[in-house]
C-alpha positions in Angstrom: 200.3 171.5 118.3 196.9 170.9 117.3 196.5 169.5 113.7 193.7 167.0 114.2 190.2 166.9 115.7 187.0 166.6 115.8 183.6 167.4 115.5 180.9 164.9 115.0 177.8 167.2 116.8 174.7 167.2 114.3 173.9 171.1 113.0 171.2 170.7 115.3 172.9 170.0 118.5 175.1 172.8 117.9 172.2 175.5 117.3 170.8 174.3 120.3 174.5 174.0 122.6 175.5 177.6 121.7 172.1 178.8 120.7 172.6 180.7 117.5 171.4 179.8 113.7 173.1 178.9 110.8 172.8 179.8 107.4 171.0 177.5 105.0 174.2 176.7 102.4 176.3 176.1 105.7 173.8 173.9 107.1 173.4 171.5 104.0 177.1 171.9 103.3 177.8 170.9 107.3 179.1 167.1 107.8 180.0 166.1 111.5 183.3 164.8 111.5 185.7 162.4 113.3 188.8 163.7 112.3 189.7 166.5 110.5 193.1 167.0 109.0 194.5 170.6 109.5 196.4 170.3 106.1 193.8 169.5 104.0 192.4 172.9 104.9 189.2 171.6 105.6 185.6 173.5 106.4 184.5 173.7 109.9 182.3 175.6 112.0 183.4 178.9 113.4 181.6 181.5 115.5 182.8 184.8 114.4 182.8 188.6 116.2 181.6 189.9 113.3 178.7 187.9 113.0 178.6 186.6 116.4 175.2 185.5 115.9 175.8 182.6 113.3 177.6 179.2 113.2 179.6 179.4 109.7 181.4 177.2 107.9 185.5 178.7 107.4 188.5 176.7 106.3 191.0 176.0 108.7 194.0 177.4 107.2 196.1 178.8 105.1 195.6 182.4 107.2 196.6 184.6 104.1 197.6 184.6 100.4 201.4 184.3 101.9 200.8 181.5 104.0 198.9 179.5 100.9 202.2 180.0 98.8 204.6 179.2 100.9 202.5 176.5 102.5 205.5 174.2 103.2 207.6 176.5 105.5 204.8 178.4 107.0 202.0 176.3 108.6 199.5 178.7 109.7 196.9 175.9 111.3 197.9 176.8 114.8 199.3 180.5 116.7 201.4 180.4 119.7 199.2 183.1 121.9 201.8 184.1 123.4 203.4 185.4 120.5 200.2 186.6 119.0 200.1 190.2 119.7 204.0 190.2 118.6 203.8 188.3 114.9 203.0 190.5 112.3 200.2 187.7 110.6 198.1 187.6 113.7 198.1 191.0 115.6 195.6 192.6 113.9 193.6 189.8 113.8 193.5 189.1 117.8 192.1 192.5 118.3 188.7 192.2 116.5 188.6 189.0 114.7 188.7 186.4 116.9 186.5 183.0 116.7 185.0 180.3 118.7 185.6 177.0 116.9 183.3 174.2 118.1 184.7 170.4 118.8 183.9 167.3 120.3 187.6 166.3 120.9 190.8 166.7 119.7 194.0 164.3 118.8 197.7 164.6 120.0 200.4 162.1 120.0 203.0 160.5 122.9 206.1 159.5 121.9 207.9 156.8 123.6 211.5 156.0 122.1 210.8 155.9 118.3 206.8 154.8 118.5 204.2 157.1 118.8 200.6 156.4 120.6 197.4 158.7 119.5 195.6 159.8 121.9 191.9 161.1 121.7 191.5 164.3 124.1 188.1 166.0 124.9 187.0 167.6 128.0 183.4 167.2 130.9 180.8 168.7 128.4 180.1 167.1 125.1 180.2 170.2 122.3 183.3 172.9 123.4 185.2 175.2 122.4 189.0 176.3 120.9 189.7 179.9 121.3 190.8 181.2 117.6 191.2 183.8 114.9 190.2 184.7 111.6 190.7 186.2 108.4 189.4 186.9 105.1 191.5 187.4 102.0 191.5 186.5 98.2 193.4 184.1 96.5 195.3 184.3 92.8 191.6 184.1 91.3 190.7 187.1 93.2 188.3 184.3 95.3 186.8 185.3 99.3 188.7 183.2 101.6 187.5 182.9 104.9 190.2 180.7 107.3 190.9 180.6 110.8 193.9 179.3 113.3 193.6 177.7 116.2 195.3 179.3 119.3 197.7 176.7 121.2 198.9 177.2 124.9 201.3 175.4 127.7 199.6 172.4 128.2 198.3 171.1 131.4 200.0 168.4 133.7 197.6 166.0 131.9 199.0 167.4 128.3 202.4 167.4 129.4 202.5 163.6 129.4 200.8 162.6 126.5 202.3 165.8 124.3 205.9 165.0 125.6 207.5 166.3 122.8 206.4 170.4 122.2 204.0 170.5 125.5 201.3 172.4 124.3 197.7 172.4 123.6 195.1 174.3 122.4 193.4 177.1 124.1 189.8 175.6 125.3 187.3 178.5 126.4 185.2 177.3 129.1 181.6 177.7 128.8 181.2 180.6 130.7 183.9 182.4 128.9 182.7 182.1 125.2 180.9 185.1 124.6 183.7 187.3 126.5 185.9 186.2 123.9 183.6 187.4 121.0 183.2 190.9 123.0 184.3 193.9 121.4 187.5 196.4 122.6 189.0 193.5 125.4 191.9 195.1 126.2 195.1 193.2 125.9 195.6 192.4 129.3 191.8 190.9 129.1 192.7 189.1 126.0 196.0 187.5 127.7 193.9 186.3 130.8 191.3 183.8 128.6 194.7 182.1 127.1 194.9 179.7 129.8 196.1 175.9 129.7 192.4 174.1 130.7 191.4 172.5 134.1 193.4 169.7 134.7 190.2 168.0 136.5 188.2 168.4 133.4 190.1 167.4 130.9 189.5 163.9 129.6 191.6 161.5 127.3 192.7 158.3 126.7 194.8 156.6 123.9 193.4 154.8 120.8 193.9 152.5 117.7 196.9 153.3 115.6 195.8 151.8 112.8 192.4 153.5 112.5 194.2 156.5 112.8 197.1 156.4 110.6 195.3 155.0 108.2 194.2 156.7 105.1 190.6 156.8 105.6 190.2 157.9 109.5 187.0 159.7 109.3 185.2 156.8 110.9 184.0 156.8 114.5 186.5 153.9 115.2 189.3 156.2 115.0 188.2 157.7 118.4 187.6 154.4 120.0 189.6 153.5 123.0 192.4 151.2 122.9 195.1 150.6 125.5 198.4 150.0 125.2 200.2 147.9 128.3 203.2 149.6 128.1 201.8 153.2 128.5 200.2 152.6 131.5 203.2 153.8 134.2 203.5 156.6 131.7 199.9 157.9 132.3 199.9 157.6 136.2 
């Protein structure tokens, strides 16, 4: 599953890549990062269908006021799509909220016996995209949330080897796809079709340094660094 990744684009870049404004508190509150922890439920930039014309800033996770109490045994940073018109939390939510989350790459782990190897993932264009949904909901205080979950798919042949474990990924919306996925009334059957593992061919990744990225402060740009690791290198042919 996807609970780490990234996105270190300047505000700037990101106007200009998927060509839409952002609000002036998101702006000033925006920090590019280099890896962002799903359960620390931080704010990232989202591109809703609601208000399909702005980047904003939501907080990944928890979905609802259910998922934030019982936080331990329901982990609501990631939705199998192809349960998601089946679970109750989501099915609403794929329908007419669903969100464009912008990253620069992503992080998933290989395990080999009992060690595991980190592995930065990103694809052939610098700023993309993870297909998601939202939601808004208030908390004990009667406080606006505004989250979102990232959607996760089979992973490709590339995925399969480094995620060896659950085989997944997360659903990346090419380019061209983007603002289909913000349309209005998709049918199901149109919704199903844009949660695809991605290209193979364009999917880019390599491993990198354990330490950096275990390590309690990994919001450095040495946590994405490449590093290789001898015995991996049968594993990844």
């Amino acid at each position: 599953m996807c609970y780490n990744y990234k996105n270190d684009a300047a505000s700037k870049d990101m106007k200009v890549r998927f060509k839409r404004k952002m609000k002036e508190e998101d702006e000033q509150n925006y920090k590019p990062v280099f890896k962002a922890n799903g359960f620390s439920h931080p704010l990232m930039p989202v591109i809703t269908q609601e208000e399909p014309e702005l980047i904003q800033l939501y907080q990944w996770g928890p979905f609802n006021a259910f998922a934030a109490e019982n936080e331990r045994k329901y982990n609501t940073l990631n939705a199998i799509s192809e349960e998601i018109f089946e679970k109750a939390t989501y099915k609403k939510n794929i329908q007419n909220k669903r969100c464009l989350i912008p990253a620069t790459g992503f992080y998933e782990w290989m395990h080999v016996g009992k060690e595991k190897y980190p592995f930065h993932i990103a694809i052939d264009e610098p700023i993309f995209c993870f297909a998601g949904i939202y939601n808004h909901w208030k908390d004990k205080e009667g406080i606006e949330r505004k989250a979102y979950t990232i959607l996760t798919t089979a992973a490709n042949p590339i995925m399969e080897k480094i995620h060896n474990t659950k085989k997944r990924m997360p659903v990346i919306m090419p380019m061209v796809l983007e603002d289909n996925w913000l349309k209005q009334d998709l049918a199901i059957e149109e919704i199903k079709s844009l949660l695809l593992p991605y290209e193979n061919e364009r999917t880019l990744a390599f491993s990198v340094d354990k330490k950096v990225i275990f390590s309690e402060d990994a919001n450095t740009p040495k946590v994405f660094e490449r590093v290789d690791y001898p015995e991996l290198a049968l594993l990844m042919n």
